[in-house]
C-alpha positions as CSV (number, residue, x, y, z in Angstrom):
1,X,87.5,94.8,89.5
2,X,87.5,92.7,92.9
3,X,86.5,89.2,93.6
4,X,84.9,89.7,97.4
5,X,81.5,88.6,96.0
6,X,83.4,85.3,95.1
7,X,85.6,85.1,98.8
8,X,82.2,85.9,100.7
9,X,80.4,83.0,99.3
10,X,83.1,80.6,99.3
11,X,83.7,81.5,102.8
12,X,79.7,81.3,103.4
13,X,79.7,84.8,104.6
14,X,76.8,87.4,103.8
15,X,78.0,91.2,102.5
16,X,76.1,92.3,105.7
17,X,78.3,90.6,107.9
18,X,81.1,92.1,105.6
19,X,79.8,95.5,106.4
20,X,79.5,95.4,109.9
21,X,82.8,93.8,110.0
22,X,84.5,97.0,108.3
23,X,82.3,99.7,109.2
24,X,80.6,100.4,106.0
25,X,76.8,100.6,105.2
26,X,75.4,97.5,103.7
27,X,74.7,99.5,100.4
28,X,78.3,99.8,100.5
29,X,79.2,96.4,100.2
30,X,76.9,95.5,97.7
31,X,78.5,98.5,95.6
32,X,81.8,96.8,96.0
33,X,80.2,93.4,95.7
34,X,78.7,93.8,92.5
35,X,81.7,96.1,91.1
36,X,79.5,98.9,90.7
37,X,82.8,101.2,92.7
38,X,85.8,99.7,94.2
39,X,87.1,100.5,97.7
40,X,90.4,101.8,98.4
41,X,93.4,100.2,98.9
42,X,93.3,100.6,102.1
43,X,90.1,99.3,102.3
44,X,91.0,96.3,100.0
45,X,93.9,95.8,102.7
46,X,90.8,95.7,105.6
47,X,88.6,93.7,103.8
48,X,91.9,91.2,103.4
49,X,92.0,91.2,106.9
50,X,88.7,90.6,107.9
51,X,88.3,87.5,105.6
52,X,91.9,86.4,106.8
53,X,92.8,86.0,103.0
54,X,96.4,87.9,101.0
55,X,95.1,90.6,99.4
56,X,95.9,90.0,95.8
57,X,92.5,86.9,96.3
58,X,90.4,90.0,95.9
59,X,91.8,91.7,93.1
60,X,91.5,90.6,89.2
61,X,94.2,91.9,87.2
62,X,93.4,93.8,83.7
63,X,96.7,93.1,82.8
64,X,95.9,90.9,79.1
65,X,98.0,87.4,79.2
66,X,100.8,87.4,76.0
């Protein structure tokens, strides 16, 4: 899972200005956006990037706390 939906709107951004951003259709975003797929690392790295954020803000771990 991926927490752009949270960066975008702390960062007031829209997912279309994500996806023009990275080159990606707007349907594309919103798939990511809504965790419906996840992008590629190396997208995750681009997104990073383009929101000027580490990437490890826009992934959630499923590792369980002991």
């Amino acid at each position: 899972m991926n927490r752009i939906k949270e960066v975008l709107e702390r960062q007031g951004r829209s997912q279309k200005w994500l996806a023009s951003k990275i080159g990606r259709s707007n349907n594309s975003v919103n798939s990511y956006v809504q965790n419906r797929t996840q992008p590629s690392m190396e997208l995750l790295y681009l997104i990073a990037e383009t929101l000027e954020i580490d990437i490890k803000e826009l992934i959630i771990s499923n590792k369980k706390m002991a």
